[in-house]
N, C-alpha and C positions, 0 to 999 in steps of 0.2 A: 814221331813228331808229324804233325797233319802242317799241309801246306795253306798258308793263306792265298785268296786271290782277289781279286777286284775286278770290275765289271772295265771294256773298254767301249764308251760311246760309240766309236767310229766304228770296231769292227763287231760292233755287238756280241763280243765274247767275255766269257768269264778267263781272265789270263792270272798265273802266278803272280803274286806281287811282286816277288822281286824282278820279273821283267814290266811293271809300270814303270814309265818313266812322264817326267814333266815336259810338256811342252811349252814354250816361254809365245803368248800371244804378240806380247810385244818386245824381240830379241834383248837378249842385255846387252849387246853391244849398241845398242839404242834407248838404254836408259829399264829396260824392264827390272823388273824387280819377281819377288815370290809370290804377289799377291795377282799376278798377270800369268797364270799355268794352267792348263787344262792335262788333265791325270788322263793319260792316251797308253797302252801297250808298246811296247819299242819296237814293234813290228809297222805298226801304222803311223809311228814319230820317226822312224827312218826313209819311210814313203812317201809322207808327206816332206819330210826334205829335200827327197827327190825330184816328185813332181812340182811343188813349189818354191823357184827362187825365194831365194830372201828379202829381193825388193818389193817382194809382192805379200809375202806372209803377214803383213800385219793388216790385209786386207781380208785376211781370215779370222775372225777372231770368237769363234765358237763352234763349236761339237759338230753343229750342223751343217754352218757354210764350207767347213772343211771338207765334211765329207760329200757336199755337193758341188766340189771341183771335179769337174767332165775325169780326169785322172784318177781323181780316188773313187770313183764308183766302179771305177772297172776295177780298180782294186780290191774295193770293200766287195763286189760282186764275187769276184773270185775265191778270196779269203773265209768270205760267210759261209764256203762248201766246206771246208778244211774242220777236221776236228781239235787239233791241235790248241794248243793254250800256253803255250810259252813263246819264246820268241824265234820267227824264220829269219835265214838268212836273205837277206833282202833283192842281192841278186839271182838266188835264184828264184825269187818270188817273181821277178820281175821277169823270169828267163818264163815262167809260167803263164804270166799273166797274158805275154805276148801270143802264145798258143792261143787264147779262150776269146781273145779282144776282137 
């Protein structure tokens, strides 16, 4: 069986599908819905969790301005050397990122 994948904006990777996940623009604990998600890798939807509180995520609300948070560049900086296409564990991503930053 061949694997399907999908492209991920932020980290400009092609990742297995089963590790896309949705990220909700505007939280559903605030009303979002299905039609408010941008299809992100769960390597860069867990990062972006990190480095963005929740009071401020909805001040994010596309591909771009996500990935033009001073945090995820140095993320996406990092991650774009990686060859990998599924999903890292995020702490130690972050155990890495700290090295390069």
């Amino acid at each position: 069986m061949t694997k399907a994948y999908e492209f991920c904006p932020i980290c400009n990777k092609n990742i297995e599908s089963v590790f896309i996940e949705n990220h909700h623009v505007i939280p559903t604990s605030k009303g979002g819905t299905v039609n408010d998600i941008l299809r992100i890798c769960g390597t860069c939807h867990d990062t972006i969790h990190y480095f963005i509180p929740i009071e401020e995520i909805e001040n994010y609300k596309t591909y771009h301005e996500l990935a033009s948070h001073p945090d995820m560049q140095i993320y996406i900086k990092w991650i774009e050397r990686k060859n990998n296409t599924g999903h890292w564990n995020i702490k130690k991503v972050l155990k890495n990122i700290n090295k390069v930053a």
